[in-house]
C-alpha positions as CSV (number, residue, x, y, z in Angstrom):
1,X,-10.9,24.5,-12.0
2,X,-8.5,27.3,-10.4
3,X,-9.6,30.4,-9.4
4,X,-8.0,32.0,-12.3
5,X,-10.8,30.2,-14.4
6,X,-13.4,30.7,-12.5
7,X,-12.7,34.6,-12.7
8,X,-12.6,34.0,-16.5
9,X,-15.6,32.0,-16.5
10,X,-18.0,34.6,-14.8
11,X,-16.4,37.2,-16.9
12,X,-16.9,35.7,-20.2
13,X,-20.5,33.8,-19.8
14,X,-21.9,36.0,-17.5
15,X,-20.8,39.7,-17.5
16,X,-19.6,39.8,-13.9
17,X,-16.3,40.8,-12.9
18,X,-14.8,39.2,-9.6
19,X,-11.8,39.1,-7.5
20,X,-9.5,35.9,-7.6
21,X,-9.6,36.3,-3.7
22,X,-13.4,36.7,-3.4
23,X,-13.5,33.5,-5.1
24,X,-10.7,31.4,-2.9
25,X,-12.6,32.9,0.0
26,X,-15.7,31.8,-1.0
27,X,-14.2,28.1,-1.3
28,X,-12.5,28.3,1.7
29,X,-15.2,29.4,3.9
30,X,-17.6,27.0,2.6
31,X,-15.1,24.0,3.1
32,X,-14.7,25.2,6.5
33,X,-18.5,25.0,7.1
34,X,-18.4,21.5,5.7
35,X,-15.4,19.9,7.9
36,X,-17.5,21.3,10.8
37,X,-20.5,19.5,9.5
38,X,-19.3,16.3,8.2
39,X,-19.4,14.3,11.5
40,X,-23.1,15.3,11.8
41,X,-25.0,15.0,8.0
42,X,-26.4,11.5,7.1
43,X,-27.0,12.0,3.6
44,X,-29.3,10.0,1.5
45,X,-28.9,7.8,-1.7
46,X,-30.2,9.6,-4.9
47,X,-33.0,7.4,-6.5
48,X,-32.0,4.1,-7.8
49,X,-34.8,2.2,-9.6
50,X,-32.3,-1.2,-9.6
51,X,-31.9,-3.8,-6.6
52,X,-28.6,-2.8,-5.2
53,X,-26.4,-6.2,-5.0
54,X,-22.8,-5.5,-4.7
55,X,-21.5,-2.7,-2.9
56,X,-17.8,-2.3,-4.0
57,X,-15.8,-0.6,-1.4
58,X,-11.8,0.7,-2.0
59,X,-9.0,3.2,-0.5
60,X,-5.9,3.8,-2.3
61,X,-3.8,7.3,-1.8
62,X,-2.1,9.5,-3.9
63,X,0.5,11.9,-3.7
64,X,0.1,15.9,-3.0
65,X,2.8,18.5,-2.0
66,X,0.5,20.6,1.1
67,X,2.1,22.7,3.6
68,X,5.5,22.6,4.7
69,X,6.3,18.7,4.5
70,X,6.6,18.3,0.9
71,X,4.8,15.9,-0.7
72,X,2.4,13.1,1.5
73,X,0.1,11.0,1.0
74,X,-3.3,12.3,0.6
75,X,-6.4,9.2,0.8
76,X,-9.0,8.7,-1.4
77,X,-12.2,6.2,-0.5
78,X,-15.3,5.2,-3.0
79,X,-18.4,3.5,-2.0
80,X,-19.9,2.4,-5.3
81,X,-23.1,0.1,-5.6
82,X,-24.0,-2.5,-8.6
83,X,-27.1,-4.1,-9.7
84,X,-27.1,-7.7,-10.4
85,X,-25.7,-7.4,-14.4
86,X,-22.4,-5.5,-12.7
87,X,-23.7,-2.0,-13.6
88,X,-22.4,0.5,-11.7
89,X,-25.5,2.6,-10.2
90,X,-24.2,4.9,-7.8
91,X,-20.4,6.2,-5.9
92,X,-20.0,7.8,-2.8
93,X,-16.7,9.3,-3.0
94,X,-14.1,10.5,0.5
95,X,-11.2,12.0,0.8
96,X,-8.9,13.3,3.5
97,X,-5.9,16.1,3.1
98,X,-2.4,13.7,4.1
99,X,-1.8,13.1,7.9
100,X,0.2,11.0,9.9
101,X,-1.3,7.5,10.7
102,X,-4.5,8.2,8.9
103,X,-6.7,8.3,11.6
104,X,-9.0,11.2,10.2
105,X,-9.7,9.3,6.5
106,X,-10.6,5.9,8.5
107,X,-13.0,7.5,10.8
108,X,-15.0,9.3,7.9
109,X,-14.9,6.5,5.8
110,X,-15.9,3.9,8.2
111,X,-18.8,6.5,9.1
112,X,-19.9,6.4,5.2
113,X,-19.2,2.7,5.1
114,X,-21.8,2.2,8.0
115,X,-24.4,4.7,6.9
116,X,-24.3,2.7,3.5
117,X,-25.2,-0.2,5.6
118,X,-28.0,0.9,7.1
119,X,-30.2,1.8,4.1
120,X,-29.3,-0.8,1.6
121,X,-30.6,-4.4,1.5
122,X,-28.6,-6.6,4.2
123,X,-28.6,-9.5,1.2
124,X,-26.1,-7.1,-1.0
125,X,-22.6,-8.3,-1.0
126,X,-19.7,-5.8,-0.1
127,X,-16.3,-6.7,-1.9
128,X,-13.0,-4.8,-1.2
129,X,-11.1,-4.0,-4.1
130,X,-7.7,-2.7,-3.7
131,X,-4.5,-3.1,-4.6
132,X,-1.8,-5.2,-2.6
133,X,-1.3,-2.8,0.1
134,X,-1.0,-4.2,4.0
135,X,-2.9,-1.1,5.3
136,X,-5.5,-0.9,2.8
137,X,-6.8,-4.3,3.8
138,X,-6.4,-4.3,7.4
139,X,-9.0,-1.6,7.2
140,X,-10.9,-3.2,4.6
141,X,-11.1,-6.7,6.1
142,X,-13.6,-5.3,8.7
143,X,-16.2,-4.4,6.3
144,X,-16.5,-6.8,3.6
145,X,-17.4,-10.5,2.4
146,X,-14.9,-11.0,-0.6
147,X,-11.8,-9.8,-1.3
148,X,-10.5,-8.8,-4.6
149,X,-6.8,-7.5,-5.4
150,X,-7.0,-5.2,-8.3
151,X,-6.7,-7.6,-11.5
152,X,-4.4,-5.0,-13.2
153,X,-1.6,-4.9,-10.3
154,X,-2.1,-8.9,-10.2
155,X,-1.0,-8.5,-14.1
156,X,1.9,-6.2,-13.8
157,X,3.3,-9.1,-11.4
158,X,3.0,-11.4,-14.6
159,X,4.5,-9.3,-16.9
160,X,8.2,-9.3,-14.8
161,X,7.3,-13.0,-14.3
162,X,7.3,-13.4,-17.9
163,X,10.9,-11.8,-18.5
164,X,12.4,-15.3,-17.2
165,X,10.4,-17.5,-19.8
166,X,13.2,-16.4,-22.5
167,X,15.9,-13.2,-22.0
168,X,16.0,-12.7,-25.7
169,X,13.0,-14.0,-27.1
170,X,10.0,-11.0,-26.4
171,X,7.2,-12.9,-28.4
172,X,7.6,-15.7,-26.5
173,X,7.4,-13.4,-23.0
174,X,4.6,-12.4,-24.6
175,X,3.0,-15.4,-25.6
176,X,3.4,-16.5,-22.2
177,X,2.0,-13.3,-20.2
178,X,-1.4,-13.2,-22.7
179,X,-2.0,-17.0,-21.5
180,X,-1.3,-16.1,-18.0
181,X,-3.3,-13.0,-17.5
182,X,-6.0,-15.4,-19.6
183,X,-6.2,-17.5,-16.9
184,X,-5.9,-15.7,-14.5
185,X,-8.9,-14.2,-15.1
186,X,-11.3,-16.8,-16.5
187,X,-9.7,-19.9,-14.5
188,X,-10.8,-21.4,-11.4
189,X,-7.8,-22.1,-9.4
190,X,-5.3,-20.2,-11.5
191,X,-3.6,-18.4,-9.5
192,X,-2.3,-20.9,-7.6
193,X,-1.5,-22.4,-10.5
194,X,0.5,-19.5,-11.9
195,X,2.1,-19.5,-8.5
196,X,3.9,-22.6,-8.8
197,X,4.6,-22.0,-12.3
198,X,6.9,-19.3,-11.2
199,X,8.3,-21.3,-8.2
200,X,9.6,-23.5,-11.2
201,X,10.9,-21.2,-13.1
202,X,12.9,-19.6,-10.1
203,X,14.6,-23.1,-9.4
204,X,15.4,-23.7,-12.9
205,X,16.4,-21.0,-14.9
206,X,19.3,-19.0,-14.3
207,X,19.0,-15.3,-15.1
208,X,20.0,-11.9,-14.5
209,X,19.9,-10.4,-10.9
210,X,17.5,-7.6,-11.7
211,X,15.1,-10.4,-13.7
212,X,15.5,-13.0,-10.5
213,X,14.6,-10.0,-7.9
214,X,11.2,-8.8,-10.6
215,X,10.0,-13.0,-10.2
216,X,10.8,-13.2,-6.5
217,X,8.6,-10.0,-5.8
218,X,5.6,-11.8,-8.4
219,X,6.1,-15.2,-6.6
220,X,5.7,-13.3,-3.0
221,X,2.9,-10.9,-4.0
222,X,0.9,-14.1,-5.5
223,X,2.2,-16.1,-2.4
224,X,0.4,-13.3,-0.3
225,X,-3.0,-12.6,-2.2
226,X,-3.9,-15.8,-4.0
227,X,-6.7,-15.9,-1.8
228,X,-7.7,-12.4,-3.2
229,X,-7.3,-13.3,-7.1
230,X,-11.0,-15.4,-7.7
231,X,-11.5,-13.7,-10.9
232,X,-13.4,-16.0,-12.7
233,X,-15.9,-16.7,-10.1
234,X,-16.2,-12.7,-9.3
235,X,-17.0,-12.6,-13.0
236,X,-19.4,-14.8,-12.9
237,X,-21.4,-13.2,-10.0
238,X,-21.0,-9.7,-11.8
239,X,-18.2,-8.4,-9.1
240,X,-15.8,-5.9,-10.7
241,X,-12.2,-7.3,-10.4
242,X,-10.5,-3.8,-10.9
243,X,-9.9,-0.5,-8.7
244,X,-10.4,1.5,-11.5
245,X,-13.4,3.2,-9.6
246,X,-11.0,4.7,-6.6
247,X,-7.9,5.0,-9.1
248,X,-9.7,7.4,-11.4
249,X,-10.6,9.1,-7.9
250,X,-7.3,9.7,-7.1
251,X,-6.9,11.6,-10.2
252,X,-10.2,13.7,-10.5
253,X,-10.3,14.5,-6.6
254,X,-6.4,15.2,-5.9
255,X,-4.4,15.3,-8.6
256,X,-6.7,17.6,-10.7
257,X,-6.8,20.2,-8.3
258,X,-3.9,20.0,-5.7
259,X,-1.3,19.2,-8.1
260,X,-2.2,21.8,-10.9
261,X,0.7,24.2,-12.0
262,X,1.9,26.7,-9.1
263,X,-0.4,25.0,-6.7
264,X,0.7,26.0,-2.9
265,X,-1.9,24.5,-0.1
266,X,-2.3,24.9,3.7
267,X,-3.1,21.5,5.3
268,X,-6.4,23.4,6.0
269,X,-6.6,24.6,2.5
270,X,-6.0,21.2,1.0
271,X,-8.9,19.7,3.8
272,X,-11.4,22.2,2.0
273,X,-10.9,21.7,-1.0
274,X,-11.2,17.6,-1.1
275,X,-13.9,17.8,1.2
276,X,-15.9,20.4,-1.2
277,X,-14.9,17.9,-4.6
278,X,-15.9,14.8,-3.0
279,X,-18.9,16.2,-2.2
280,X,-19.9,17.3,-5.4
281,X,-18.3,14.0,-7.0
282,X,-21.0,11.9,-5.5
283,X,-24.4,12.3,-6.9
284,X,-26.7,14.6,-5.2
285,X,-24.5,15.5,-2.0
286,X,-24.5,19.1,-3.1
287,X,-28.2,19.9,-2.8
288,X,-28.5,17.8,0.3
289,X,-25.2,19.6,2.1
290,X,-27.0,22.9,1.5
291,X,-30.3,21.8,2.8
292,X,-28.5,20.5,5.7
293,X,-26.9,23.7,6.4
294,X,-30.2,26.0,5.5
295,X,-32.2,23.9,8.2
């Protein structure tokens, strides 16, 4: 919600009339009181009644146009806890305006990552889940147990696979994708097996240059993170196999906000602003970060 509706909203449910710059003042000051806290506030989990047993940790960034360098990369981070059936109990979400190298994002989120640690049973199991990107899992790889590539990027990799199987025949691509994606998910083993599938088809079928590129890039990006891809086993033990958690993130923390309609932000202003949304995101934060600040 802009400023504009905030304006409206006092106006219309509550009788008061306020400047749109009292409000951005109001948001910008108290981001700024945040930033200067974050470093310093351990925050605590709301109460959870079920055994914490998988703690689901993933990155991802999005695009947002702050300052005077166009449009960047702006990171997004969840921390989101499971009972033993796979329901999701809690999320702790992080963000971090777009800078160079990422330094800033990587410090807070490892600082949120080992505070998690601390109060949660040391027999929970933490699982990365992100998609194929180098970075994401270099800083992941620190932190967690099992590894799990987001099953829908895995998927998107099968669908140009499946554009080989037959150039003219779609049912049959699609035939052949809905059995792949099958057991890809519910098969031990599978993607290796899919793997070599595609290594055949690249040696036998002769298709268009565009088509041949698409199953080169699957057959590398499977080559890569096979190791990531136990679906059916993550299934079994309740793990989520999707990023769904840290895409929808992306969305409600940045794109929601920064990238609304006539949206100009400071790097400053943006820093506020995510660091005021992710607070209130996560459960309970709000109440605690003003406690924090009373004391």
């Amino acid at each position: 919600m802009g400023a504009v509706d905030v304006v409206r909203d006092f106006e219309e449910n509550h009788g008061l009339k306020l400047e749109e710059s009292y409000i951005q003042n109001i948001s910008y000051r108290t981001g700024r009181l945040y930033i200067e806290m974050e470093d310093e506030i351990e925050y605590k989990l709301p109460q959870i009644d079920k055994e914490i047993v998988t703690v689901g940790i993933g990155l991802d960034g999005t695009c947002s146009f702050v300052g005077n360098e166009g449009w960047r990369e702006t990171m997004v981070g969840t921390i989101s806890l499971y009972d033993k059936d796979g329901n999701r109990l809690h999320t702790i979400y992080a963000s971090q305006a777009p800078e160079y190298g990422k330094g800033r994002f990587k410090e807070i989120f490892t600082k949120e990552i080992n505070d998690i640690s601390k109060i949660i049973p040391s027999s929970a199991n933490f699982v990365g889940i992100a998609d194929g990107a180098k970075d994401n899992w270099s800083f992941l790889e620190d932190f967690v147990e099992t590894q799990i590539i987001d099953f829908y990027h895995a998927s998107e990799y099968l669908a140009d696979a499946s554009k080989v199987i037959n150039l003219r025949d779609k049912q049959k691509q699609k035939e052949w994708l809905d059995s792949a994606c099958h057991r890809l998910k519910n098969d031990k083993d599978s993607a290796l097996v899919l793997l070599n599938e595609m290594k055949e088809l690249e040696s036998k079928q002769r298709v268009p240059k565009k088509t041949k590129e698409n199953l080169k890039k699957a057959i590398t990006y499977f080559t890569n993170h096979y190791h990531q891809m136990n679906y059916a086993e993550a299934i079994n033990n309740n793990i989520p196999i999707g990023s769904g958690v840290t895409e929808s993130a992306c969305k409600v923390l940045v794109k929601q906000r920064l990238c609304i309609s006539g949206a100009r932000w400071s790097h400053l202003g943006a820093s506020c602003m995510l660091k005021l949304r992710a607070v209130n995101l996560t459960d309970g934060r709000w109440k605690q970060f003003w406690e924090e600040e009373i004391s």
